[in-house]
N, C-alpha and C positions, 0 to 999 in steps of 0.2 A: 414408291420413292418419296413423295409427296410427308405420310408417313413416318420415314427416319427422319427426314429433314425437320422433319415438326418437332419432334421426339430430341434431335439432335439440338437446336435450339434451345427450347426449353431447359436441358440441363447444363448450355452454355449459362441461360442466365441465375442458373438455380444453383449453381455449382459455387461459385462466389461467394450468394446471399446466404450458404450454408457456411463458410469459412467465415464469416463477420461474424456470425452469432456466435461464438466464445467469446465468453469475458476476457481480458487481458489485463496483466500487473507488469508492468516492467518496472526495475529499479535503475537507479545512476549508479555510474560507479564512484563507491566512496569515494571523498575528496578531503581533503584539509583548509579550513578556513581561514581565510588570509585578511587582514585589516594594512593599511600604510604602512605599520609598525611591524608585517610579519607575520607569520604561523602564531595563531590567538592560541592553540592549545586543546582547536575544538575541531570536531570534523561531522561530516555528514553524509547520509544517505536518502535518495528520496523515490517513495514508489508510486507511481499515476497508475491509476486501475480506469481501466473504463467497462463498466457491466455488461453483461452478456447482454445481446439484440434482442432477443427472444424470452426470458424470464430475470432479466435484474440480476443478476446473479453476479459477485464478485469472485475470482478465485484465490484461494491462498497461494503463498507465493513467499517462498523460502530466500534466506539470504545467498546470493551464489559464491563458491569456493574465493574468490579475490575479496569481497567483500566480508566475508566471513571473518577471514585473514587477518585484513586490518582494522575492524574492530575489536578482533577477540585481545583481551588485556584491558580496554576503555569501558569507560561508565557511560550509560545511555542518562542522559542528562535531562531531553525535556521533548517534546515532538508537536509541531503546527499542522493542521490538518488544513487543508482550502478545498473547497465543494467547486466542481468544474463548471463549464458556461451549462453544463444538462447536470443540475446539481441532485446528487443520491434524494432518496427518502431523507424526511427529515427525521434525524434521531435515529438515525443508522449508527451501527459502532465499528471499532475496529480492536482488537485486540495483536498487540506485541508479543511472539513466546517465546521462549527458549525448548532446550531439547526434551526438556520435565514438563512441557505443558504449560508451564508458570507463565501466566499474563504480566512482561515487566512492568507493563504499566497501572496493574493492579486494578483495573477500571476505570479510570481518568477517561479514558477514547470513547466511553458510552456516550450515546445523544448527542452526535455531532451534528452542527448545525446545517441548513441548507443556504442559508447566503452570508456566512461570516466566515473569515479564517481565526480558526481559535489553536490555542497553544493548550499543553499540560503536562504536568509532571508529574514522573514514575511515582506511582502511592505504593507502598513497600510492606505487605504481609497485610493489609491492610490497618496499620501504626501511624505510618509519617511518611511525609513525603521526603524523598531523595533521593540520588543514585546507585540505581542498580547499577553491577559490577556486570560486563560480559565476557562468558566465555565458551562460545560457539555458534552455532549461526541460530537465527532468530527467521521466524515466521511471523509476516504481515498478511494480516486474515481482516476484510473488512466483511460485515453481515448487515441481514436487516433492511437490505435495498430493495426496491420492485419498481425501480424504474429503468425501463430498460435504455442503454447508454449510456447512462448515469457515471460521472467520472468525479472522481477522487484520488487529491494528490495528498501525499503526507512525507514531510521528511521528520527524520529523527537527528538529533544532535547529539554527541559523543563527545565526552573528553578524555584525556589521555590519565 
């Protein structure tokens, strides 16, 4: 008796500490930016990753059908990335895709920093910077991290 009860225990507390070790990304739901003056003509989406417990690991994490929706037709314009209070690896990256694979932001998101919020903008074919056009939903893929916890927020900026 003594036995299950021990047995029983242990994967009371085991059972938990195995549900926290997946990494996680969740996204906002799109929104429309608003100044005094009204709808500026720009909107946004933002996804907090926090890395798996157990090996650093971010997951990819696709745009979901509402979100999809109301970006498809806007240009991805510019994206801020902020390193959490348990900030990634330094010089972890993230890449932007669409359904082709294509990095919209062309490698701008490489080497992101561990204690600054930094900004950048879509590099296009690798030519010039500007915005890319959207039309379908987009994969936010951060890599490169080994610290486990590790949280990373990034929104993206859209205009119409």
């Amino acid at each position: 008796m003594k036995k299950i009860l021990f047995i029983a225990l242990i994967a009371l507390f085991l059972i938990p500490t195995l549900g926290l070790a997946a990494g996680t990304c969740t996204q906002s739901d799109a929104e429309n930016i608003y100044s005094s003056e009204g709808w500026t003509g720009l909107s946004k989406i933002t996804f907090t990753c926090t890395a798996d417990a157990s090996d650093g690991s971010f997951p990819a994490t696709a745009t979901n059908a509402a979100n999809t929706a109301f970006i498809t037709g806007k240009y991805l314009l510019k994206a801020t990335t902020n390193p959490g209070a348990t900030a990634p690896t330094d010089n972890y990256d993230i890449t932007l895709t669409d359904a082709d694979g294509v990095d919209l932001m062309g490698g701008t998101l490489a080497n992101r920093d561990t204690a600054n919020s930094e900004e950048a903008l879509p590099y296009i074919g690798g030519l010039a910077y500007g915005p890319q056009p959207i039309t379908g939903a987009l994969t936010h893929t951060p890599t490169g991290n080994s610290v486990n916890s590790a949280i990373s927020v990034t929104t993206y900026i859209f205009s119409r």
